[in-house]
C-alpha positions in Angstrom: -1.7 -11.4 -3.3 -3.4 -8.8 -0.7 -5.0 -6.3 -1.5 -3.6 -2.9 -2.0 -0.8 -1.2 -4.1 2.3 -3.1 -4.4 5.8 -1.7 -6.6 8.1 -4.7 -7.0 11.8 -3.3 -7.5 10.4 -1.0 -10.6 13.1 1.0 -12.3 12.6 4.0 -14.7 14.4 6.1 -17.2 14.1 9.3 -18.5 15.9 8.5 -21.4 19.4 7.0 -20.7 19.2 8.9 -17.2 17.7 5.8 -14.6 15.1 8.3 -12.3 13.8 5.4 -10.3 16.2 2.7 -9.2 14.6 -0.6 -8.5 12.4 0.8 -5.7 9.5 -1.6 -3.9 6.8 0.2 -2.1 3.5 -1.3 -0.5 0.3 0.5 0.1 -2.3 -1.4 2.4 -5.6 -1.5 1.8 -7.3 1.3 4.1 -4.1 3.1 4.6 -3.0 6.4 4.1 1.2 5.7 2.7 3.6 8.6 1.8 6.7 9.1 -0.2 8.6 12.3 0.8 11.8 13.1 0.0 13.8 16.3 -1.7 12.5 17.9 -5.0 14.4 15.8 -7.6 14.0 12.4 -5.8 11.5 11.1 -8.0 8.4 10.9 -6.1 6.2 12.6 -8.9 8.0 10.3 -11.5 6.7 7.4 -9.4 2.6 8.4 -9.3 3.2 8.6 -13.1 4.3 5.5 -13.8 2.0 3.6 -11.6 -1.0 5.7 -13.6 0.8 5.2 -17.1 1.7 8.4 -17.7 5.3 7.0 -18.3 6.6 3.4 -18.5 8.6 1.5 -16.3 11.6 0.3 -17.3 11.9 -3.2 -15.1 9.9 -4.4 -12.3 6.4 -4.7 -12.0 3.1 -2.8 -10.2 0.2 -4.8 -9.2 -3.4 -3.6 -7.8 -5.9 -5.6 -6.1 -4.3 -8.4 -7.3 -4.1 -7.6 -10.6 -0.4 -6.8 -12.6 -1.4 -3.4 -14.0 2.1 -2.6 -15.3 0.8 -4.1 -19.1 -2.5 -1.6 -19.6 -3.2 1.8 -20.9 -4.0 4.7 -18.4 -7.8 4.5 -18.7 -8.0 0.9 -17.8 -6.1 2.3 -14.6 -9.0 4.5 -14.1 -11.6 2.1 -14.6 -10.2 -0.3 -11.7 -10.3 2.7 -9.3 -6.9 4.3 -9.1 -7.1 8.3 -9.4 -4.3 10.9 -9.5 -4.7 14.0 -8.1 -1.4 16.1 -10.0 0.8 18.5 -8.6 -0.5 21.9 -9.5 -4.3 20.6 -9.5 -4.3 20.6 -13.5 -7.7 21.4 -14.0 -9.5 22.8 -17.0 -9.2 26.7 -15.9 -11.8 27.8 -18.8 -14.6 25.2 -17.6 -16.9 25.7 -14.9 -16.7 24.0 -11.6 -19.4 21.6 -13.0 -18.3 21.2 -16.2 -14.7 20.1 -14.0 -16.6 17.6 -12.1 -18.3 16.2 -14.5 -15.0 15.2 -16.4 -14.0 13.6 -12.7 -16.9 11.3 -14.4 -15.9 10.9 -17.7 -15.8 6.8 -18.1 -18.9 6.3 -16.0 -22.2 6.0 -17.5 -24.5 6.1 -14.8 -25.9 9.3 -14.8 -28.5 9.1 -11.7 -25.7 8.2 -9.6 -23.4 10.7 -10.8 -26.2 13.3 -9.9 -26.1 12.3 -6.8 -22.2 12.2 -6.2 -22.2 15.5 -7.3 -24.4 16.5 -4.5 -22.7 14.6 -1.9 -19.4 16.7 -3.4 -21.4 19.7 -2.3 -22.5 19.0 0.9 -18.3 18.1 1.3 -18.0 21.2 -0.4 -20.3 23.8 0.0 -18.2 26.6 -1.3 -18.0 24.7 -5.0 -21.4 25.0 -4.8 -21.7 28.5 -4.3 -19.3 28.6 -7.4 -20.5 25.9 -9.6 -20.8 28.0 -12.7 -17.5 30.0 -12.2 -14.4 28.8 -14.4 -11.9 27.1 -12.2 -9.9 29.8 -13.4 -11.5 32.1 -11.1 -11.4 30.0 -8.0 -8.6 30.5 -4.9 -5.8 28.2 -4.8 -7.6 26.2 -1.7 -10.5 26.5 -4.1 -8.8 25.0 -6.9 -7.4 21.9 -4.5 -11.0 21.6 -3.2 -11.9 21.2 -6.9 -9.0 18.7 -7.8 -10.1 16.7 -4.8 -13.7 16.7 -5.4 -13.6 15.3 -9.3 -11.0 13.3 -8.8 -13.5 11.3 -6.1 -16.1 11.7 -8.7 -14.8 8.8 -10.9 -15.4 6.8 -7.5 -12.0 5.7 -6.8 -10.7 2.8 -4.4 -6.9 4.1 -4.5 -6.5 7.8 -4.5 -2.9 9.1 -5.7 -2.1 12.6 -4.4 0.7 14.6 -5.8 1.7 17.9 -3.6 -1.6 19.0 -2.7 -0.3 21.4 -0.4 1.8 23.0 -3.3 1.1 26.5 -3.4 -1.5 26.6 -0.2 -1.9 29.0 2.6 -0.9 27.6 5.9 -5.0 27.2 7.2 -5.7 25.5 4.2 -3.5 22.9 4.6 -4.8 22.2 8.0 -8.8 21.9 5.6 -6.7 19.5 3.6 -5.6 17.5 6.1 -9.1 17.0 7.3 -10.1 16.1 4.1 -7.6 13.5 3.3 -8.5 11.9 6.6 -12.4 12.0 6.0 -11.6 10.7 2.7 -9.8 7.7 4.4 -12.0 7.0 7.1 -14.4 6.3 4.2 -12.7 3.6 2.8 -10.6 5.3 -0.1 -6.7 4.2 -0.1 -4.4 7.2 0.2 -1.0 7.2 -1.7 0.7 10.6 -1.0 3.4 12.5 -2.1 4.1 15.5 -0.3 7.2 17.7 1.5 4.9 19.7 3.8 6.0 17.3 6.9 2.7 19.0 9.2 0.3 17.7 6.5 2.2 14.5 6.1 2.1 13.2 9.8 -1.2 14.5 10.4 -2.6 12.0 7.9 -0.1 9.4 7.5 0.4 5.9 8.9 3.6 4.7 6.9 6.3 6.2 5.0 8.8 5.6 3.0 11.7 8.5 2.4 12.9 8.9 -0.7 17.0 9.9 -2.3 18.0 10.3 -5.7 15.2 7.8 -6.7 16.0 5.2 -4.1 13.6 4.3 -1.2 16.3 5.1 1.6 14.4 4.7 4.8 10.9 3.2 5.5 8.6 3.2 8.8 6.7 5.4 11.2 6.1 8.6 9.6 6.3 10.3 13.2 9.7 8.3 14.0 10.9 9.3 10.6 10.0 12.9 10.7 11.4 13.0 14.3 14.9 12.1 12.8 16.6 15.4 12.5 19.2 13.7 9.4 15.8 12.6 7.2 14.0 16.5 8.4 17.5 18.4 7.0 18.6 15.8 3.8 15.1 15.3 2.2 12.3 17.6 3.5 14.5 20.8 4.0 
């Protein structure tokens, strides 16, 4: 089994309503992968399940591997898969420290979290500058900076990212972007879920486009995106 993220024909309910329909999705080691689609598809649904927010229904999700499907959502954290969720969901009364050190909640190597903190600032600089505000207070580019920079402190090897353009300013997407890429380059795993299709192809190798919670098309994010049908039907 390589490694990477690999879905194997999962299917899940809400209820008796099927939101994922036997989909199988692979995410290479060292890549950056996306799902897009229309709101409604079930792209969210699938970063949940895959973190154990929600069960699957059938089918199976391995790591590394490793079947994951089976364990409880802090087990997923320890073998170094992270989810950034839409809307940043960040603890808006707790400093910017206070956030980050919660990115590092199951570690218990405190010299090395010091120091991860530091190389968040340096990536950073501006969470610095705020590091005793209340997230709260911060921007909405400030806020993604913040999701993005405690979710890398629990140090993780596959990095799930759920809209993070949602609700961003057209300049920082394009800081995004660069971040995302940086992120890759450094050997982090990149499983994205996003409609802004700029964002997407600028960081994207492979993508897989999906309908009413069916994978529908699969390849080239530039060849997809290129397609006028998959631009109008799923990314609006």
């Amino acid at each position: 089994m390589p490694a990477g993220l690999s879905l194997k024909a999962i299917q899940i309910h809400y209820g008796k309503a099927e939101a994922v329909k036997g989909i199988s999705v692979e995410v290479a080691e060292g890549s950056v992968t996306a799902v897009i689609g229309a709101n409604g598809a079930g792209k969210s649904t699938i970063l949940k399940a895959i973190s154990r927010l929600i069960p699957i229904t059938k089918g199976e999700i391995w790591f590394d591997g490793n079947r994951i499907d089976g364990i409880e959502s802090h087990q997923i954290v320890q073998l170094g898969i992270v989810q950034i969720p839409e809307g940043r969901r960040l603890f808006p009364q707790m400093s910017v420290m206070a956030n980050l050190k919660m990115g590092a909640f199951l570690r218990n190597d405190k010299i090395e979290i010091k120091e991860d903190i530091e190389k968040v600032f340096e990536r950073f600089p501006i969470l610095k500058m705020r590091r005793n505000q209340s997230a709260s207070t911060l921007s909405g580019g400030e806020q993604q900076m913040l999701a993005v920079a405690r979710a890398l402190m629990a140090k993780p090897k596959l990095l799930l990212m759920d809209e993070p353009s949602w609700g961003l300013a057209p300049l920082v997407v394009e800081e995004l972007a660069n971040i995302i890429s940086e992120i890759n380059k450094e050997g982090i795993t990149v499983f994205l879920v996003e409609q802004n299709a700029g964002l997407t192809v600028k960081v994207t190798q492979h993508a897989y486009v999906l309908e009413v919670g069916k994978v529908v098309l699969e390849g080239n994010i530039r060849e997809l995106i290129a397609d006028e049908n998959v631009r109008r039907a799923f990314l609006g």
